[in-house]
VOLUM-523484 format. One record per residue (C-alpha): residue number from 1; residue in three letters; chain; x, y, z. Coordinates in nm, 2 decimals, always signed. Layout:
<r><pos>NUM</pos><code>ala</code><unit>A</unit><u>X</u><v>Y</v><w>Z</w></r>
...
***
This chain:
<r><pos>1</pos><code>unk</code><unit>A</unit><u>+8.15</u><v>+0.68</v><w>-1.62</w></r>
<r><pos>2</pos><code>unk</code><unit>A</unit><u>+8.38</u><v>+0.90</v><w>-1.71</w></r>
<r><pos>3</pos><code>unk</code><unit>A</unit><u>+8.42</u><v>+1.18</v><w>-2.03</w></r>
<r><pos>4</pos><code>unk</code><unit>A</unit><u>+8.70</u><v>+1.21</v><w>-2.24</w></r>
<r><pos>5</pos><code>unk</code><unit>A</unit><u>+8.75</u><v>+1.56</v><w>-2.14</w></r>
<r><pos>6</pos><code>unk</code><unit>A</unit><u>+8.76</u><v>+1.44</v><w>-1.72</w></r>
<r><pos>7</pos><code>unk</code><unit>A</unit><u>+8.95</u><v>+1.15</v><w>-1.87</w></r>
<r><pos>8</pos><code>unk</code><unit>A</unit><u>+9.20</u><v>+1.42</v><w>-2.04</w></r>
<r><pos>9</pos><code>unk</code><unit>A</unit><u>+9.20</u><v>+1.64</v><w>-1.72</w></r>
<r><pos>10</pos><code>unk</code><unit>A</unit><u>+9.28</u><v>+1.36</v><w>-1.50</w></r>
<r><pos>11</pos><code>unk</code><unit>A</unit><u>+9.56</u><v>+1.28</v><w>-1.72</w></r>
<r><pos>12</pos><code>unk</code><unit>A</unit><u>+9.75</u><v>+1.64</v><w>-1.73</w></r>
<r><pos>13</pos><code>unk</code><unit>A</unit><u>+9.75</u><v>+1.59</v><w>-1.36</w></r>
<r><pos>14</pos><code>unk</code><unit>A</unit><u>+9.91</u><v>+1.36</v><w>-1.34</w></r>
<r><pos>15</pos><code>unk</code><unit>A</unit><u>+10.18</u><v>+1.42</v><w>-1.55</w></r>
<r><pos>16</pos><code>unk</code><unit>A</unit><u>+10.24</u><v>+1.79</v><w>-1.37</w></r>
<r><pos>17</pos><code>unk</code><unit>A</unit><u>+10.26</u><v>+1.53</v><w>-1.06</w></r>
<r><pos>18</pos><code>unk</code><unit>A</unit><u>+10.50</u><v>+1.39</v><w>-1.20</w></r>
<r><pos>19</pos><code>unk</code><unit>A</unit><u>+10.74</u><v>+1.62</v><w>-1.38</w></r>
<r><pos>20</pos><code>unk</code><unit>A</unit><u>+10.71</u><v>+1.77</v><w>-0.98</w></r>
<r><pos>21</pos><code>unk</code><unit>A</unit><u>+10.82</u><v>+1.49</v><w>-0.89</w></r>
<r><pos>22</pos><code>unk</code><unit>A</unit><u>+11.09</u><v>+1.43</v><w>-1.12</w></r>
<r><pos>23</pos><code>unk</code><unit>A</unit><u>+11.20</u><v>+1.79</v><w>-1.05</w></r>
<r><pos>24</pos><code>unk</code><unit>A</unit><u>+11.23</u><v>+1.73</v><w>-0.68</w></r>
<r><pos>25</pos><code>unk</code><unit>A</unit><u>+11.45</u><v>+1.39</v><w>-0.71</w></r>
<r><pos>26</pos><code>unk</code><unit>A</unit><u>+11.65</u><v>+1.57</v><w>-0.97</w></r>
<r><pos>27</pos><code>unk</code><unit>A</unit><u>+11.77</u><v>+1.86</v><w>-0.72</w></r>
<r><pos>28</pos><code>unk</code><unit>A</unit><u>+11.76</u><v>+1.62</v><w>-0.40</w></r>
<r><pos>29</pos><code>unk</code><unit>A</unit><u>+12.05</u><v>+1.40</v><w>-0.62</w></r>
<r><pos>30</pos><code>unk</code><unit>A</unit><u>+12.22</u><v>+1.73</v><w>-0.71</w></r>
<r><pos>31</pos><code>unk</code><unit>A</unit><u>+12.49</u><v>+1.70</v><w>-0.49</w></r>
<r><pos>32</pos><code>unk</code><unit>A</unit><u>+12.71</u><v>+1.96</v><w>-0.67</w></r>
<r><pos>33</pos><code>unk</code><unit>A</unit><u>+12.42</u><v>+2.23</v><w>-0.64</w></r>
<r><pos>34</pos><code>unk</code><unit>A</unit><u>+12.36</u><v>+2.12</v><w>-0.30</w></r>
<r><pos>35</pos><code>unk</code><unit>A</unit><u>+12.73</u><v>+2.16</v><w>-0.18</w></r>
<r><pos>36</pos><code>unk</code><unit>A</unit><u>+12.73</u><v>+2.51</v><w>-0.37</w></r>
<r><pos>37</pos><code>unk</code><unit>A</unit><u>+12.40</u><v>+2.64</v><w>-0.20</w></r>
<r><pos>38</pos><code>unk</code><unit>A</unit><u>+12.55</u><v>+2.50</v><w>+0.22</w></r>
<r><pos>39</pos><code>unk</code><unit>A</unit><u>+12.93</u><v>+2.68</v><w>+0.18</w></r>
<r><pos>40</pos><code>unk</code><unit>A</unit><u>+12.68</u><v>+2.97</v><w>+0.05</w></r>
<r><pos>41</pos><code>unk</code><unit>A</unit><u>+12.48</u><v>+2.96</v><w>+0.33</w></r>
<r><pos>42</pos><code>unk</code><unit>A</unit><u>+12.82</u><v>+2.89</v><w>+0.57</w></r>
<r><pos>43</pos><code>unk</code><unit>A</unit><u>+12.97</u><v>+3.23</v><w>+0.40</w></r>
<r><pos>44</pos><code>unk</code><unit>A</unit><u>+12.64</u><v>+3.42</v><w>+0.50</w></r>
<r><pos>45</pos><code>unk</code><unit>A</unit><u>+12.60</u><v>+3.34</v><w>+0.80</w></r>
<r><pos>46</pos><code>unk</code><unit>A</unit><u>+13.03</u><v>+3.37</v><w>+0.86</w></r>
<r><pos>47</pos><code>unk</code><unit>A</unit><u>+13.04</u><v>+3.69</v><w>+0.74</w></r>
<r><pos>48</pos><code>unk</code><unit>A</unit><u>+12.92</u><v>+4.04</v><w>+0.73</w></r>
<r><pos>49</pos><code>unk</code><unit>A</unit><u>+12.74</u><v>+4.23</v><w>+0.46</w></r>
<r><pos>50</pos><code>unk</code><unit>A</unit><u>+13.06</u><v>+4.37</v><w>+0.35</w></r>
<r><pos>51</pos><code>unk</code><unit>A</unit><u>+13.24</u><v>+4.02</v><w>+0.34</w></r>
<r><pos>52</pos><code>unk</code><unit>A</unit><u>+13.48</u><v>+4.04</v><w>+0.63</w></r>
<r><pos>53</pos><code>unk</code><unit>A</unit><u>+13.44</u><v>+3.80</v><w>+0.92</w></r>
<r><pos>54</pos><code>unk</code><unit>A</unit><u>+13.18</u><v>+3.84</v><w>+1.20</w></r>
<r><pos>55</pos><code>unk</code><unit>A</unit><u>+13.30</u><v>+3.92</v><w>+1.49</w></r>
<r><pos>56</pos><code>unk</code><unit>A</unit><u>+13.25</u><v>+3.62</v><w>+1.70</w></r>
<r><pos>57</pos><code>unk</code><unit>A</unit><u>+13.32</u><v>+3.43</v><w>+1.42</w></r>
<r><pos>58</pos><code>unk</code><unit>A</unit><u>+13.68</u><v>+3.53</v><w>+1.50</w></r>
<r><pos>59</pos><code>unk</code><unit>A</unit><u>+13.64</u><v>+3.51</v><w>+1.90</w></r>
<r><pos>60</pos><code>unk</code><unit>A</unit><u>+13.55</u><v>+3.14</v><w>+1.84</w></r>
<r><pos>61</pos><code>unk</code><unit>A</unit><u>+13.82</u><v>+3.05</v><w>+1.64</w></r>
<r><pos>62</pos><code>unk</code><unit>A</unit><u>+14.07</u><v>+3.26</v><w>+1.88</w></r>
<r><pos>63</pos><code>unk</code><unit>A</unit><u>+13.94</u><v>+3.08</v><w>+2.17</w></r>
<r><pos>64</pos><code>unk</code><unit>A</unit><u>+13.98</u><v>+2.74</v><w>+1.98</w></r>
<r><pos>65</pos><code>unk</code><unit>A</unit><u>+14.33</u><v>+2.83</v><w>+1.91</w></r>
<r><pos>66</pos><code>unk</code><unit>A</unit><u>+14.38</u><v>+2.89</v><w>+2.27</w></r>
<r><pos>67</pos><code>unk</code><unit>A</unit><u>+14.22</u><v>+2.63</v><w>+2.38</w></r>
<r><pos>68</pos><code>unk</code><unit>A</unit><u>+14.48</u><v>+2.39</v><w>+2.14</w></r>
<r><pos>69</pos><code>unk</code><unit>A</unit><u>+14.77</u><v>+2.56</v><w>+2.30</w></r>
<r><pos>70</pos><code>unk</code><unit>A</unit><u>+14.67</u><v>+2.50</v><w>+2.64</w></r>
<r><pos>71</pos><code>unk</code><unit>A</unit><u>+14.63</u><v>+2.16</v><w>+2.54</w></r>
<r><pos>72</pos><code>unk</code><unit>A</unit><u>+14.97</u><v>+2.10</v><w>+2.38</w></r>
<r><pos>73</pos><code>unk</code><unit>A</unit><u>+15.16</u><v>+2.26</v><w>+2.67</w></r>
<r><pos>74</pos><code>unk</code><unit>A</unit><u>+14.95</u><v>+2.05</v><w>+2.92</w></r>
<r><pos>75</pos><code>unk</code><unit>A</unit><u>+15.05</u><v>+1.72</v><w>+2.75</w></r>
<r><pos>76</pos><code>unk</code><unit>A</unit><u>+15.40</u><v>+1.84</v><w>+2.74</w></r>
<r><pos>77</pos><code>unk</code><unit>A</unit><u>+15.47</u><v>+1.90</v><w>+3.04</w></r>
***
């Protein structure tokens, strides 16, 4: 059988369980934080330490513009 005191333990457990539980639903239904912390992440990886665009950041999108134009004039003609 068990003692108060294991009884008492058992019960602290839990409830840090729990509240880690709790804690982890509340940020997964953050969707405000979670929005925040992906353009974050976006930025970082977009741009250099200094804050101006990577480099192929702006080949990509230079290429994609291209790649529009070629498409426009080719259904146009």
């Amino acid at each position: 059988m068990s003692t108060p005191e294991e009884i008492q333990a058992d019960i602290e457990r839990q409830r840090e369980q729990l509240a880690e539980t709790v804690d982890q639903l509340t940020q997964k239904l953050d969707v405000k934080a979670q929005t925040k912390a992906k353009v974050a992440e976006i930025q970082d990886r977009a741009t250099t330490a200094d804050g101006k665009p990577r480099p192929e950041v702006l080949g990509a999108a230079a290429a994609a513009a291209v790649l529009v134009g070629l498409l426009i004039w080719w259904r146009r003609r």
